[in-house]
N, C-alpha and C positions, 0 to 999 in steps of 0.2 A: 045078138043084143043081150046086155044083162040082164038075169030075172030081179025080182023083188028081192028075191030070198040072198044074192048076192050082195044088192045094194044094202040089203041093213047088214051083215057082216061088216062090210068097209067103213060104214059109220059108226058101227060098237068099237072097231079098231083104230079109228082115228080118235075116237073119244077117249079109249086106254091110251095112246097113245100121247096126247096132250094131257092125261092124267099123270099120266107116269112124271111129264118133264116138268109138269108143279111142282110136283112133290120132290124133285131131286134140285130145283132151285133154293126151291123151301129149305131143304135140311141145310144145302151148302150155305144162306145166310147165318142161320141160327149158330153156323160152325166158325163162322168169322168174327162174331159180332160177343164178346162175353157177357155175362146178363150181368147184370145191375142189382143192387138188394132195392130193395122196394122200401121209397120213403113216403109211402102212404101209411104206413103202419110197423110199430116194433122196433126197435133199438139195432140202428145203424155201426157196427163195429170195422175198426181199419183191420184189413189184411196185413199181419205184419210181415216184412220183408225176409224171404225165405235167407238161412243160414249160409248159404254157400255163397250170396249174394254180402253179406254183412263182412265175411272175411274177407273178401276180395276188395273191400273199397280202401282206399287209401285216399287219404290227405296228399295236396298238390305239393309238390317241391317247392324249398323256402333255403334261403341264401342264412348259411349261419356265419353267424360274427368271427372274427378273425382280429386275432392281436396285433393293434399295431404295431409296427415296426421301431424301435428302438432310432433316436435321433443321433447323429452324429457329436460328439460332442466338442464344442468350438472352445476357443480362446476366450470367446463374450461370457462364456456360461460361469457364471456366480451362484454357488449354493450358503445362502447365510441366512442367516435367523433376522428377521425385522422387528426393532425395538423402538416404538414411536417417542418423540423424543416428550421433554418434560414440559408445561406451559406453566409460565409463570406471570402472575398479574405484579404489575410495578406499577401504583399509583393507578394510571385507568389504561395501562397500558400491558398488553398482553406480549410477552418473550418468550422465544421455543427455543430452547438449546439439547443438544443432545446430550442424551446421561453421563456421558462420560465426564461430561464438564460439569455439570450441578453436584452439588453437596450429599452427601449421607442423606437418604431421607427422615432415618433415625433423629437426625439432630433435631427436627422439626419436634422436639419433645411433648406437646402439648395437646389435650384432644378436648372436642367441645363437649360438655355434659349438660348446662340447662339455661336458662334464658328468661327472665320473670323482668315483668314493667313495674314500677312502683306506685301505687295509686298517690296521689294527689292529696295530702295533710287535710283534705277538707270535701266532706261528701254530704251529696245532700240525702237525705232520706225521707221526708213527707213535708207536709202540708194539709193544714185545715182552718176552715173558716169558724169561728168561735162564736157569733155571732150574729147568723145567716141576716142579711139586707138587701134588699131590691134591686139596689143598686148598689152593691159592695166593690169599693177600688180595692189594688193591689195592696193597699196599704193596711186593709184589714186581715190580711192574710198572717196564721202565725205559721213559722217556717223554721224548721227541722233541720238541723245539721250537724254532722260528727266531726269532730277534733281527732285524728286519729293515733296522732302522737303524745295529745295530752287522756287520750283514751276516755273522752268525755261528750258526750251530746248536750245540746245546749237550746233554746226556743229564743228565735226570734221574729223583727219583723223591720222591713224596709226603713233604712235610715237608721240603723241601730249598730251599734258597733263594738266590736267583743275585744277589749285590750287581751286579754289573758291568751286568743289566739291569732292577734294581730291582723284582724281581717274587719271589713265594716260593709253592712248591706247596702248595696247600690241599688237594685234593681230587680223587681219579681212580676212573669210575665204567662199566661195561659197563652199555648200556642195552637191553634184551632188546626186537625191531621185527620186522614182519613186513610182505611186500612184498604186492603186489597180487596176487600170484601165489600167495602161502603158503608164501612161502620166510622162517625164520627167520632175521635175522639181530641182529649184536650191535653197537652204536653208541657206540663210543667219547669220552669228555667229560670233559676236565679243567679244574680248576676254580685258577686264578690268583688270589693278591692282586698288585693292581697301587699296586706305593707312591707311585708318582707322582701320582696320581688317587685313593687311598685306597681304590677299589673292586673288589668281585669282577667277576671275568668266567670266562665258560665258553666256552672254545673248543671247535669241534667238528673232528674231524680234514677231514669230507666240506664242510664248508660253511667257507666264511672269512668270519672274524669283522671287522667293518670298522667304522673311528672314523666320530665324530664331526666330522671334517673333508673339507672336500671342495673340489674344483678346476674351477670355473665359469668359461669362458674368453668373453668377450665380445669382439667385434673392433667400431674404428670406421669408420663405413661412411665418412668423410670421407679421415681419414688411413690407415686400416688398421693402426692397433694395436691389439694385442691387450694385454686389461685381465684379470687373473685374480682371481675371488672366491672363498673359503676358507670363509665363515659370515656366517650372517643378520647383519648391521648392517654387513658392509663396503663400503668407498665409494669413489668415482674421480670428481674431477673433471674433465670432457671440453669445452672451450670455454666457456660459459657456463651450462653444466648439472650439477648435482651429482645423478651417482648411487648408490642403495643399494640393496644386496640385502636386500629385503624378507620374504620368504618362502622356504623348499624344502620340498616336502609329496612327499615320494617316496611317498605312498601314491597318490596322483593322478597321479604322473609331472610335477611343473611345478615350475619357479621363478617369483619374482616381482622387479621390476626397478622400484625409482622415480625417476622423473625431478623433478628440482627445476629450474627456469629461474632465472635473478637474478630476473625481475618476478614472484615468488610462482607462478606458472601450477608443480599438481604434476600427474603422469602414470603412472600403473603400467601397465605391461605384463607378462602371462604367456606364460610359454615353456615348450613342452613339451618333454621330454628321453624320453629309450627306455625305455619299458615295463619292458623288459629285465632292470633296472638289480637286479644282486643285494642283496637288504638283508639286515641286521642279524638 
């Protein structure tokens, strides 16, 4: 039989024994496993990627461009310059022909230079009551108006009638307006017989009232004079070309200009004038 003294040997050596094989577990995890920096505390930095690793990388293959290939060239194949052709307005009617067949564009000798409305022989400029009454008709109103060809301002009052500018008061009227704001106000409009023309007209004091004439200044681009046009049908012969003012459409902003040649060839041209332009 075993003694005592044997039985504790066996049990110090089994217990080295299972010490021993902790401790070589232990170490082989610790060997597999790489430690981690510690984000409990202190400024976490990246490992940067070792050198021998950075040379070695390469970008993936990529398909480079290649010249296309040259086409065969056909019988179809046309190499020529495109030259859109000319449009020309004739009365309201628009014509393309190709350049070959229109005129010198030179001949077109004329260019537009400026464009002025002519105000109206008769502008109103105020109004005041002389008189103040409770009940004051139009008729007590005296009423302000310039003569601008006789270069003379003059006072009247509804029913009164000035021979010297052939005009007589018909009619004087407060027109009750309100702005964008909601402010009221009052708009004064007197109402003229004009005996030269036989017609009424309403001048406003804010707005000037402007004839039917007007001053179209063309200059020639050869010689450089200037040609002035008054109304639709006037003309100026310039070299071998007769022209006429064909149109003004102030709603569009444009005139129109027609060129006659001696050998029949005609040519309208549009000219735009400022937006601007106060009307009627």
């Amino acid at each position: 039989m075993m003694t005592l003294r044997k039985q504790i040997v066996w049990v110090l050596l089994a217990w080295m024994a299972l010490v021993a094989i902790e401790a070589y577990f232990r170490c082989s995890y610790h060997d597999a496993i790489p430690a981690l920096p510690s984000l409990e505390g202190g400024d976490y930095h990246q490992q940067p990627m070792p050198k021998d690793e950075i040379l070695s990388y390469r970008l993936p293959p990529y398909k480079k461009w290649r010249k296309p290939e040259a086409m065969a060239l056909g019988p179809t194949w046309v190499f020529d310059l495109f030259t859109p052709p000319q449009i020309t307005l004739m009365g309201k009617t628009f014509l393309a022909e190709l350049p070959e067949y229109t005129s010198d564009p030179l001949a077109f000798e004329l260019e537009f230079i400026s464009f002025q409305k002519t105000p109206y022989r008769i502008q109103f400029e105020g109004y005041v009551l002389e008189q103040p009454k409770a009940k004051a008709s139009y008729k007590d109103y005296i009423i302000m108006l310039n003569d601008l060809q006789r270069q003379h301002a003059f006072r009247c009052t509804v029913g009164s009638a000035i021979p010297t500018s052939r005009i007589s008061i018909s009619d004087f009227k407060l027109i009750s307006m309100k702005t964008e704001e909601g402010i009221e106000l009052q708009e004064p409009v007197v109402t003229i017989f004009d005996q030269e023309t036989e017609q009424y007209v309403d001048l406003n004091r804010e707005k000037k009232y402007y004839d039917n004439v007007y001053t179209i200044v063309f200059r020639s681009l050869k010689s450089g004079d200037s040609h002035v046009f008054q109304a639709i049908g006037d003309s100026v012969t310039v070299g071998d070309a007769l022209y006429i003012l064909s149109d003004i459409d102030l709603q569009e902003g444009r005139v129109s200009l027609r060129c006659i040649l001696e050998n029949g060839v005609e040519t309208v041209r549009v000219f735009g004038v400022a937006p601007d332009l106060p009307l009627k």
